[in-house]
KOLZA-763418 format. One record per residue: y, x, z of N, C-alpha, C in turn; residue in one letter; residue number from 1. Coordinates in steps of 0.2 Angstrom, whole numbers, plus 5000, padded with zeros to 4 digits. Layout:
REM KOLZA-763418
   n.y   n.x   n.z  ca.y  ca.x  ca.z   c.y   c.x   c.z  resn  resi
     Y     X     Z     Y     X     Z     Y     X     Z     A   NUM
...
END
This chain:
REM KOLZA-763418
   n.y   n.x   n.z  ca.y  ca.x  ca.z   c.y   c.x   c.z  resn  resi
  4994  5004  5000  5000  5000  5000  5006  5004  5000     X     1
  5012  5000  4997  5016  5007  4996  5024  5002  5002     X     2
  5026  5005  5006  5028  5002  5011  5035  5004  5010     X     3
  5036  5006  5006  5044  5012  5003  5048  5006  5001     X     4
  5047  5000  4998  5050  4996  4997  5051  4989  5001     X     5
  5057  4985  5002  5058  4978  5006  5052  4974  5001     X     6
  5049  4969  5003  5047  4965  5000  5052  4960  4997     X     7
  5049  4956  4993  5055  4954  4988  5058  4947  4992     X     8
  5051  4943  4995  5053  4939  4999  5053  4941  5007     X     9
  5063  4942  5009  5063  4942  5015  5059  4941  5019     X    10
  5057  4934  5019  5054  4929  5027  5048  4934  5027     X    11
  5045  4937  5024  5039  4941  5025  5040  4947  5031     X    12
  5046  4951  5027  5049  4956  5030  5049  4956  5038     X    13
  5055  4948  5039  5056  4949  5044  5051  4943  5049     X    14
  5047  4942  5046  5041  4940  5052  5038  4946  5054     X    15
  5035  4951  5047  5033  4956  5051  5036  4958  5058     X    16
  5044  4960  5056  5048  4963  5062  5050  4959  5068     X    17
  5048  4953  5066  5048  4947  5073  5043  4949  5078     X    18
  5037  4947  5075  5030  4947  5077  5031  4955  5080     X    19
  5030  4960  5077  5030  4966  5080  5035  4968  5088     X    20
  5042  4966  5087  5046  4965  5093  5043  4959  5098     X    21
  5039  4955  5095  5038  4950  5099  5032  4955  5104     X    22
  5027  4958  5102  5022  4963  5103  5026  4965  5108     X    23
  5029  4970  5108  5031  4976  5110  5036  4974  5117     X    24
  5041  4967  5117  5040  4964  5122  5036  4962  5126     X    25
  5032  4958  5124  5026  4959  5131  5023  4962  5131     X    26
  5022  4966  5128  5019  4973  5131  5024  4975  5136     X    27
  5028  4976  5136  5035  4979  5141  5033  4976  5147     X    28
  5035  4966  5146  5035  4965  5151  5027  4966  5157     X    29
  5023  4966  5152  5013  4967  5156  5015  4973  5159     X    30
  5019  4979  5157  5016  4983  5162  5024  4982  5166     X    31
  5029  4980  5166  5034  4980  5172  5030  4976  5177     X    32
  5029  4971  5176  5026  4965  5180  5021  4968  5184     X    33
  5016  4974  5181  5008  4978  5186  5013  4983  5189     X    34
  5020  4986  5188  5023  4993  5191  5024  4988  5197     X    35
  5027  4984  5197  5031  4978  5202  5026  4977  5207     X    36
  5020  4974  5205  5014  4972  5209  5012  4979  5214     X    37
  5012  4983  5211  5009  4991  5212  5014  4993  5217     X    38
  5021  4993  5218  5026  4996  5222  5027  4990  5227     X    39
  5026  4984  5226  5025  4980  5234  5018  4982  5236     X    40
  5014  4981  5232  5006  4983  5238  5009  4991  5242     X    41
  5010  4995  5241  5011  5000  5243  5017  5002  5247     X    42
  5021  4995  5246  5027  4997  5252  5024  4991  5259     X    43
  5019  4986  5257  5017  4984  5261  5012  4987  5264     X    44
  5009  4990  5262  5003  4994  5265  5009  5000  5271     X    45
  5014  5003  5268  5017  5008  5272  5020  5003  5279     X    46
  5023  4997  5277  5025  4994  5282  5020  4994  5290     X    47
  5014  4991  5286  5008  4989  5290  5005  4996  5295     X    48
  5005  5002  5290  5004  5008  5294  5008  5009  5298     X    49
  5015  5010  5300  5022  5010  5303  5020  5004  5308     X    50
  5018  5000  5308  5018  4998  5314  5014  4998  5319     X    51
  5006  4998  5316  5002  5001  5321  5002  5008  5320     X    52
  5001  5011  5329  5001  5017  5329  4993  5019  5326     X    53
  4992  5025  5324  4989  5029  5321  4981  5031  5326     X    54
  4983  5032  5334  4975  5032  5337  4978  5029  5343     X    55
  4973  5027  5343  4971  5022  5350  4970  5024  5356     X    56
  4975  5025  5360  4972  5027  5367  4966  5027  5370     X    57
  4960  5029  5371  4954  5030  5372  4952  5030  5380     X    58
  4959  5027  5383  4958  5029  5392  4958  5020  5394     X    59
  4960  5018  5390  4963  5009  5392  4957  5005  5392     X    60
END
């Protein structure tokens, strides 16, 4: 296929370039959305260790 050229009918064109930015936004937002999920489990997990202390009195 020889891609050097616009196709002659626009609407082809710019579906491809729809469709591909349509891609490539969700793609974006799928991994913002798992970085988001990924940085609360791990600010939560730090919370929870910060509050309980770390060894247990062994005399009580």
């Amino acid at each position: 296929m020889d891609f050097s050229e616009i196709p002659e009918n626009p609407f082809i064109f710019l579906s491809w370039v729809t469709a591909i930015g349509l891609f490539l936004s969700i793609s974006e937002a799928t991994i913002k959305l798992k970085l988001k999920k990924r940085n609360s489990y791990r600010k939560r997990v730090a919370l929870i260790n910060s509050l309980y202390p770390k060894k247990l009195a062994s005399n009580i």
